[in-house]
C-alpha positions as CSV (number, residue, x, y, z in Angstrom):
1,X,-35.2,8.1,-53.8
2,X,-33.3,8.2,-50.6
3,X,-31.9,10.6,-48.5
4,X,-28.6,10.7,-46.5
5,X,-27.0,12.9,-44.4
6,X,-23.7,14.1,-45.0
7,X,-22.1,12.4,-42.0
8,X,-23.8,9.3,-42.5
9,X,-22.6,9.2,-45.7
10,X,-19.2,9.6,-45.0
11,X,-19.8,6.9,-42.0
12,X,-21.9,4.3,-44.5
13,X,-20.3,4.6,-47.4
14,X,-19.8,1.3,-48.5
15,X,-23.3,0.7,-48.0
16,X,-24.2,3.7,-50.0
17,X,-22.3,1.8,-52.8
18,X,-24.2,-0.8,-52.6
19,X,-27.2,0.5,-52.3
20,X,-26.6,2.4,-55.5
21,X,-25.3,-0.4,-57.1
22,X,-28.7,-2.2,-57.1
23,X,-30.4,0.9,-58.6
24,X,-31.3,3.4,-55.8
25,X,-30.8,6.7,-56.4
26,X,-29.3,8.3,-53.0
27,X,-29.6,12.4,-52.0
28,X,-26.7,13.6,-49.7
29,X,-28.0,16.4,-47.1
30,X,-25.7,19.1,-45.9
31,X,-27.3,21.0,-42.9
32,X,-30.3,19.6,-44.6
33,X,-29.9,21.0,-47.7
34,X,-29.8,18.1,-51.0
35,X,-25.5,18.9,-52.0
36,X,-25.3,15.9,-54.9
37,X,-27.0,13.0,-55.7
38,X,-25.2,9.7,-56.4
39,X,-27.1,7.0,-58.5
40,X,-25.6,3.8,-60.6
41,X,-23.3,4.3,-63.9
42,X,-25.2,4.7,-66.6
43,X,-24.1,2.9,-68.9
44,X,-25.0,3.4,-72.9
45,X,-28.4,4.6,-73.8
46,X,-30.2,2.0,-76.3
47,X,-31.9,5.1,-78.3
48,X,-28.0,7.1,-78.1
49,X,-26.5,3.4,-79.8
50,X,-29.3,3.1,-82.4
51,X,-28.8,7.1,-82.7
52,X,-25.4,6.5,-83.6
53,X,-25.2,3.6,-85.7
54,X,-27.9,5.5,-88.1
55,X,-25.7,8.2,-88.3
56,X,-22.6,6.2,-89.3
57,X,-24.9,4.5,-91.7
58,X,-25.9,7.3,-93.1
59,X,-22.4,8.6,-93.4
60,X,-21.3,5.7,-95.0
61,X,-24.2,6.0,-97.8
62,X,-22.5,9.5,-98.9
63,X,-19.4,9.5,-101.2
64,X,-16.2,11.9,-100.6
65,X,-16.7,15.6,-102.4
66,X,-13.9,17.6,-103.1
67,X,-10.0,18.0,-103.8
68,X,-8.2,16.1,-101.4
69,X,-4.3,16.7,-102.4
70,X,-3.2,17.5,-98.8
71,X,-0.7,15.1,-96.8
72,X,-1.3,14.5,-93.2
73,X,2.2,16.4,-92.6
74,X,0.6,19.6,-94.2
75,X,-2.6,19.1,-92.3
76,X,-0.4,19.4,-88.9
77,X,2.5,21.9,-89.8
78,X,2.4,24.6,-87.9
């Protein structure tokens, strides 16, 4: 992981972008102190996908229980 300071941040921040768009994970310093920590978009976890397509699976598997006699009008009216 790398460390910045704040003011080179602000002065380097294109290269900050780039940096963190190859995978490094950057600390900004304030007065030396770590204020936030940029690092690359994740994008979707492989375990949260296969999490969720067992759930919708699962979901499928079950049938409808009770009275459903309602409109969507009634559902909404206020």
């Amino acid at each position: 992981m790398k460390t910045i300071s704040a003011a080179d941040a602000n002065r380097h921040f294109s290269g900050l972008l780039r940096d963190v768009a190859t995978g490094e994970v950057v600390t900004v310093l304030s007065r030396g102190k770590p204020v936030a920590t940029i690092g690359p978009a994740v994008r979707e976890n492989h375990q949260r996908q296969i999490a969720r397509q067992t759930l919708l699976s699962r979901l499928r598997q079950n049938t409808a229980s009770g009275k459903r006699d309602w409109t969507r009008d009634e559902l909404y009216e206020g």
